[in-house]
C-alpha positions in Angstrom: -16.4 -5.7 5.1 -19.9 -4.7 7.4 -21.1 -1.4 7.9 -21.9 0.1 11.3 -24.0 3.3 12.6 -21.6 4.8 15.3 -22.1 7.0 17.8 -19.0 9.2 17.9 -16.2 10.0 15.1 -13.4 11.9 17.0 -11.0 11.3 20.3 -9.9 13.8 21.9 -6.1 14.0 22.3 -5.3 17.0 24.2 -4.1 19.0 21.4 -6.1 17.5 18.8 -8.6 14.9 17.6 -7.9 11.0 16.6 -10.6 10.3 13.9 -10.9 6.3 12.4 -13.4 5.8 9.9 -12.9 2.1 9.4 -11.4 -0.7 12.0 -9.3 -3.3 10.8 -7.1 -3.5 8.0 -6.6 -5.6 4.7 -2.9 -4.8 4.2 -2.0 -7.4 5.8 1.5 -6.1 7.6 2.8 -9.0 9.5 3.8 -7.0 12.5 0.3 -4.7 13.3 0.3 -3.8 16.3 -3.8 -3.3 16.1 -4.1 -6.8 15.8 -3.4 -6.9 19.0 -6.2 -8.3 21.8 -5.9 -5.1 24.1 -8.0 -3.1 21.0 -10.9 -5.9 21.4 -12.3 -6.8 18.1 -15.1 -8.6 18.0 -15.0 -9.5 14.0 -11.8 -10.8 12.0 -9.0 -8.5 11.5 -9.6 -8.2 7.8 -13.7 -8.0 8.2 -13.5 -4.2 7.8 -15.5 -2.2 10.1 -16.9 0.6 8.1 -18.0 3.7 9.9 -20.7 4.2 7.4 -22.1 7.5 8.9 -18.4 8.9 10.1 -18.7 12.0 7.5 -22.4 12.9 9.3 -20.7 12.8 12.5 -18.0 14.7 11.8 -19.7 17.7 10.0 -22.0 17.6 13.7 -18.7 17.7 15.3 -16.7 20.3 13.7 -19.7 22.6 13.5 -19.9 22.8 17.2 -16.0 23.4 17.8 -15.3 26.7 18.8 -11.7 26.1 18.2 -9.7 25.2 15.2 -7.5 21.7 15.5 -5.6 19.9 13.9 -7.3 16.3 13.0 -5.3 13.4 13.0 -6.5 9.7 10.9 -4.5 6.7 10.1 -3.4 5.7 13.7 -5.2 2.4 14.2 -6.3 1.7 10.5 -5.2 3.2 7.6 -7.4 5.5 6.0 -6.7 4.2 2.6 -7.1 1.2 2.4 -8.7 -0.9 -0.8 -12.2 -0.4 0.2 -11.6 3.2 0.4 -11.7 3.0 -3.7 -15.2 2.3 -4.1 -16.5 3.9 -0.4 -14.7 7.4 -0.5 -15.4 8.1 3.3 -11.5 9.4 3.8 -12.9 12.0 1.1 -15.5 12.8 2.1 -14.2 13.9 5.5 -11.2 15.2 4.2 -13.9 18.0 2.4 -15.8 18.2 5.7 -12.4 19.0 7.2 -11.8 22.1 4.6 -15.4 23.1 4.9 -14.5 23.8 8.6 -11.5 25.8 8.3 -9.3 22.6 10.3 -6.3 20.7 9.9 -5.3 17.2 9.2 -2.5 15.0 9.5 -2.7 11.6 7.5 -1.0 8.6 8.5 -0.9 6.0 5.7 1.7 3.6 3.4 -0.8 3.3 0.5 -0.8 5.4 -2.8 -3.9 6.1 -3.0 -3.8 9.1 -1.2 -2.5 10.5 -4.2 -6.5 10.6 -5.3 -6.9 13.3 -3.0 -4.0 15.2 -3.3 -6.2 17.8 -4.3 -8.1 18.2 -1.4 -5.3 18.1 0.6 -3.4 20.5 -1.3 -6.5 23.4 -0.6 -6.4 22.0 3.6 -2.7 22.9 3.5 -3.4 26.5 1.8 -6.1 27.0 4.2 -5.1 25.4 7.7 -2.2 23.1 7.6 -1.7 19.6 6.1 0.6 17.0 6.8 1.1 13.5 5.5 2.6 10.6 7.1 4.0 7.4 5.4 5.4 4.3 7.3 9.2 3.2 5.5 10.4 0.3 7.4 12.5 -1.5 4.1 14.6 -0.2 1.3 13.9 -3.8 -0.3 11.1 -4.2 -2.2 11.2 -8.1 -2.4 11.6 -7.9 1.6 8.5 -5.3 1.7 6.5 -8.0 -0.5 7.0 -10.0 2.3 6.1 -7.7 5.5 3.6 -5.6 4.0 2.2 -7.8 1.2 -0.9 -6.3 0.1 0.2 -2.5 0.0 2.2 -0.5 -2.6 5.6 -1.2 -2.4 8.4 1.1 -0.8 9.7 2.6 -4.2 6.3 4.2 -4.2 5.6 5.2 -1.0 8.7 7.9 -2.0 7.3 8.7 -4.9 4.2 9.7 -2.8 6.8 11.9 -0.8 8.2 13.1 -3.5 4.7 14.8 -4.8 3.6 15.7 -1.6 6.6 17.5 -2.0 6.0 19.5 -4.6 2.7 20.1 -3.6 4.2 21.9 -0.7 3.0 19.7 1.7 4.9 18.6 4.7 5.7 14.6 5.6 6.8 12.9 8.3 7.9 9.4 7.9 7.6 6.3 10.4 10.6 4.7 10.5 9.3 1.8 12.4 9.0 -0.9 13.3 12.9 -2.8 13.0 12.6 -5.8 13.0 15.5 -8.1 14.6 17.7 -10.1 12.7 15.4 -8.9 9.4 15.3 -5.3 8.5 17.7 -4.3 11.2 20.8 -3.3 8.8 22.9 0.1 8.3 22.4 -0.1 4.8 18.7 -0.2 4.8 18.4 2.2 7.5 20.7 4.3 5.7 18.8 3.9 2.5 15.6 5.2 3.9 17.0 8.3 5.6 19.0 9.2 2.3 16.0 9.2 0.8 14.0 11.2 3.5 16.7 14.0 3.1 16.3 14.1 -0.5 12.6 14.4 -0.7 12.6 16.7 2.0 11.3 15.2 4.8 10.3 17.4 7.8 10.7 14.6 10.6 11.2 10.9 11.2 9.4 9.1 13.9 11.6 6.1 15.3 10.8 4.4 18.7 14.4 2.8 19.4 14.6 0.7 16.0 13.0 -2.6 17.2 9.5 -3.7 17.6 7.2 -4.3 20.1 4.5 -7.7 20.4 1.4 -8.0 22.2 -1.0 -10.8 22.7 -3.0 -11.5 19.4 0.3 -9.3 17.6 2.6 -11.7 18.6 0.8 -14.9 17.2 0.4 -13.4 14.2 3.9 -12.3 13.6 5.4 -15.7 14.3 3.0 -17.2 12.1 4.4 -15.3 9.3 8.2 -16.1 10.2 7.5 -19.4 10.5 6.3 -19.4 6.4 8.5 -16.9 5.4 11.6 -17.0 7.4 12.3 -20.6 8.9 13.8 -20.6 12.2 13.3 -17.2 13.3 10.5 -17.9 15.9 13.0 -20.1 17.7 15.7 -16.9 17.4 13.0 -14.5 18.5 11.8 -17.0 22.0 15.6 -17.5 22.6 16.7 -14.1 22.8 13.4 -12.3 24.3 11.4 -14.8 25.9 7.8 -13.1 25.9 8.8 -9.5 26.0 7.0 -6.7 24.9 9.7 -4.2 23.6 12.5 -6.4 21.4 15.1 -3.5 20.3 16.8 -5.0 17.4 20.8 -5.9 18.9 22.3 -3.3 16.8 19.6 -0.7 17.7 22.8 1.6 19.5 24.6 1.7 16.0 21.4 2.0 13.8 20.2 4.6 16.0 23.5 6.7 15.9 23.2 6.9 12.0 19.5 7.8 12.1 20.5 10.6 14.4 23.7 12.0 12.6 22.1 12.1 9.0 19.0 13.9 10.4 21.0 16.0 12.7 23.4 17.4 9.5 19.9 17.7 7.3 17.8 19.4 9.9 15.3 16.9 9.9 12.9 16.7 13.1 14.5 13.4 15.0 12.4 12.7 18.2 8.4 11.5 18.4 7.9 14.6 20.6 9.1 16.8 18.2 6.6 14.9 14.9 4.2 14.9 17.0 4.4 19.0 18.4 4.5 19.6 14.9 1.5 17.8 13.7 -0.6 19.0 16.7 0.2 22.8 16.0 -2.2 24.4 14.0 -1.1 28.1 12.3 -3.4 30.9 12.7 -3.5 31.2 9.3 -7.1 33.8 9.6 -5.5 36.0 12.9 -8.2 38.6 14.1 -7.4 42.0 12.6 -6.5 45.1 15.2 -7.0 48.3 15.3 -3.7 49.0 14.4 -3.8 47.6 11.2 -6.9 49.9 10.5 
């Protein structure tokens, strides 16, 4: 971990604002995309970059908004990650964030968000909250193994679950699918059941496969080779070099995801998740004269 002074906090998205407090990641999910070489690090993956004067920058930021967004974290590196124990910068924005009278949509797969389900809890009442938490296996022994040093998925629901009853909305990343690994109707199956029972509002899938970059790819492959003998060779033979590798039963896989969230009116499509986590409710509309 090495702390740097940045200039900036928050991306503009057109709807919104991306915010990353740290760069990098000590999960240690053998298929991160951000690993790849397109992001340019110039420090090892899991030498987190901290962001040391992100909640600074952000109070400067939101002070000088004239209009109310919604503000989006965990896209690149999950804002709860261990170091986020001791450092508490995800807090401290998040309370910068209700100061202000804004949004937030969190994208994470650790636990410890549940520390701040307090904070949270008030952005919802006072803007509009939403958390987001990546489900890619049913199997806990097989999660040990793709996302080793994060809680497992049993968890992760139970995070749902209390989000939940917070009255907090989730979406859930159903991605990636891996080929020949996690691609199977009963672990899709398993995940979505238990997306209608904890009341998901949406499920973000991106055609049940997985995609591999430069400096992604190497990484990946390193991991089959230990953990999964064989599969490297399976991977080369049946997509070369590609970028996108749907898994071969993505048609069938992708049928169930759409029929059980069709019959539970669960949000199906990215565009839809991501309409939804961009809108922010007027919560505080201007009074009119009528109403006097």
């Amino acid at each position: 971990m090495h702390f740097v002074e940045a200039k900036g906090i928050l991306s503009d998205n057109g709807s919104g604002c991306g915010m990353n407090i740290y760069r990098g990641c000590s999960h240690g999910c053998i298929y991160c995309d951000s690993r790849s070489k397109c992001y340019r690090f110039t420090h090892p993956f899991e030498d987190i970059e901290v962001k040391r004067n992100a909640p600074e920058l952000l109070e400067k930021a939101l002070k000088s908004k004239r209009k109310k967004c919604m503000i989006g974290t965990g896209a690149m590196s999950d804002p709860y990650m261990h170091c986020e124990e001791e450092l508490k910068l995800t807090r401290e924005c998040l309370q910068i964030i209700l100061k202000y009278g804004f949004g937030v949509a969190v994208q994470t797969k650790s636990d410890r968000i549940l520390r701040d389900i307090d904070l949270l809890s008030e952005i919802n009442r006072s803007a509009k909250c939403v958390v987001q938490m990546t489900l890619t296996t049913y199997d806990d022994d097989l999660c040990r193994i793709l996302e080793p040093n994060v809680c497992n998925t049993k968890r992760r629901i139970e995070v749902l679950e209390k989000m939940r009853d917070r009255g907090i909305p989730t979406i859930v990343w159903l991605t990636p699918i891996l080929p020949f690994i996690n691609d199977t109707e009963e672990n899709v199956t398993a995940i979505l059941n238990e997306c209608v029972r904890t009341g998901v509002k949406g499920v973000i899938d991106f055609g049940m496969g997985l995609t591999l970059r430069d400096g992604d790819r190497e990484y990946y492959y390193k991991a089959l080779d230990q953990h999964f003998p064989g599969m490297k060779e399976r991977y080369i033979r049946h997509y070369g070099n590609a970028y996108e590798l749907p898994s071969p039963k993505a048609k069938e896989l992708k049928g169930i995801f759409r029929r059980i969230c069709k019959e539970n009116g669960i949000m199906s499509t990215p565009e839809e998740c991501f309409r939804f986590m961009r809108e922010l409710p007027d919560k505080n509309p201007q009074m009119s004269i009528f109403d006097l």
